[in-house]
C-alpha positions as CSV (number, residue, x, y, z in Angstrom):
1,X,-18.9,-5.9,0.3
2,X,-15.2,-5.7,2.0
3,X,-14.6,-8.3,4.3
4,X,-15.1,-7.3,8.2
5,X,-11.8,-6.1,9.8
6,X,-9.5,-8.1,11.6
7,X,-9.1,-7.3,15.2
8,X,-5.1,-6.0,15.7
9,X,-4.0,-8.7,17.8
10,X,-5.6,-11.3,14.9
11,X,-3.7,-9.5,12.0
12,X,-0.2,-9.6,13.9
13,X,-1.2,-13.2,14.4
14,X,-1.6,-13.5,10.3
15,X,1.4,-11.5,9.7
16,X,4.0,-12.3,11.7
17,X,4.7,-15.6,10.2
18,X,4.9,-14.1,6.7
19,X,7.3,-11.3,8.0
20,X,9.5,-13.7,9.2
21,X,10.0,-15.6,6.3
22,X,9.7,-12.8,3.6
23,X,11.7,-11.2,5.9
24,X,14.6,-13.6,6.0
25,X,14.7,-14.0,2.1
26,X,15.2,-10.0,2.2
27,X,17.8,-10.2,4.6
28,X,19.2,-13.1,2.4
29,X,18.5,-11.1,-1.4
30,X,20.4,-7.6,0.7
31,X,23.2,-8.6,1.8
32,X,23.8,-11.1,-1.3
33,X,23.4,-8.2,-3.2
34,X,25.8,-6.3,-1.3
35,X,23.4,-4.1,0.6
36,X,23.1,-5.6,4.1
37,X,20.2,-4.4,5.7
38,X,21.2,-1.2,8.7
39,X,22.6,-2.8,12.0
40,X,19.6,-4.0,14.4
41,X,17.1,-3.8,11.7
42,X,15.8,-7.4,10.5
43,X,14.2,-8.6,7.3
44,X,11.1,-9.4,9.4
45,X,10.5,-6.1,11.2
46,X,10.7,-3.9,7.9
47,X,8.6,-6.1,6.2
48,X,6.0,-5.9,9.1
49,X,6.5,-2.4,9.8
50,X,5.8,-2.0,5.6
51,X,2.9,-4.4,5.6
52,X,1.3,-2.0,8.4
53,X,2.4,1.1,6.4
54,X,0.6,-0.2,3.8
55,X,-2.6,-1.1,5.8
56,X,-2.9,2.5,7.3
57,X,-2.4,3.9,3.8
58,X,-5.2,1.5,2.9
59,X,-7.4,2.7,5.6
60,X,-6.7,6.3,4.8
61,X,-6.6,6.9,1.1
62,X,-9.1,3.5,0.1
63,X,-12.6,5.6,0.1
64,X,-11.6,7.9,-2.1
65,X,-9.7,5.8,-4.5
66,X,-12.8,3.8,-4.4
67,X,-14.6,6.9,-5.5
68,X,-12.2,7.5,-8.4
69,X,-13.0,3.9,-9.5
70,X,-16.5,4.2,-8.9
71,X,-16.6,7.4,-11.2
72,X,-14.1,6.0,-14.1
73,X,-16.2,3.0,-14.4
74,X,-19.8,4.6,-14.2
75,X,-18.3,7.2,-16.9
76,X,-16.8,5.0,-19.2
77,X,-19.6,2.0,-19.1
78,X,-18.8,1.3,-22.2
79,X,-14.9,1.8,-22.8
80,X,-12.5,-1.0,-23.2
81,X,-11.5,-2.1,-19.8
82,X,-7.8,-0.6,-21.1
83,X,-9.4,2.3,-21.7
84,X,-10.8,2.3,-18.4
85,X,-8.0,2.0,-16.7
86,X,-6.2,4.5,-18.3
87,X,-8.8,7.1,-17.7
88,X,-8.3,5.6,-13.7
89,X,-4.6,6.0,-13.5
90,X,-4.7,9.7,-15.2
91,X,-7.6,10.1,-12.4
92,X,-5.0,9.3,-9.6
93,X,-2.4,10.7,-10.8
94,X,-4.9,14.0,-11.1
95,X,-5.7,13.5,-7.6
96,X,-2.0,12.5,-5.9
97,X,-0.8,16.1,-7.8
98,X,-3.8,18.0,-6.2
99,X,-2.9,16.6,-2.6
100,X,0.7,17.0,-2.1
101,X,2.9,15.0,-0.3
102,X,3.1,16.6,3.4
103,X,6.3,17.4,5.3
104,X,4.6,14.9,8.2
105,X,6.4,11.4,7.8
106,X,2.8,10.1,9.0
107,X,1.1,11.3,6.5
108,X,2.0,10.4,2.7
109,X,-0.2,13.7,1.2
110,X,-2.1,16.2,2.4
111,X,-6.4,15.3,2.7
């Protein structure tokens, strides 16, 4: 059972203090490295605006990669878990290939 959804304003609450200082040690780790992060972008805010990519990805794409597992795992019952999770990454790869990325910078492939 998946845990019940934070409300927007609750996950901000959860996540900005991460961002900040995940953020920072990017900030740090770039411009040590010699790749400064662009002017009037900070560590924090691409780290946030990441962490929400990564939740609407989540929200988009997660029933049907939960299909894909659902299947491998009810078709190999009784495969080595490596072997399951081989057959599940050449699942996903099958599907990523069959829905194309889009030209829409929303949308990272096609439904």
């Amino acid at each position: 059972m998946s845990p019940e959804p934070l409300d927007p304003s609750e996950e901000l609450v959860r996540i900005e203090p991460f961002a900040r200082k995940v953020g920072a040690e990017l900030d740090k780790a770039c411009r040590a490295a010699g790749t400064p992060l662009p002017p009037g972008v900070s560590g924090a805010q691409l780290v946030a605006q990441i962490i929400d990519r990564m939740r609407q990805d989540t929200e988009r794409w997660g029933p049907e990669l939960r299909r894909i597992t659902h299947e491998v795992w009810a078709e190999g019952r009784n495969a080595s878990r490596e072997s399951r999770l081989a057959l599940l990454s050449s699942k996903v790869e099958q599907w990523l290939k069959a829905h194309p990325p889009t030209n829409d910078p929303n949308e990272l492939h096609s439904a």
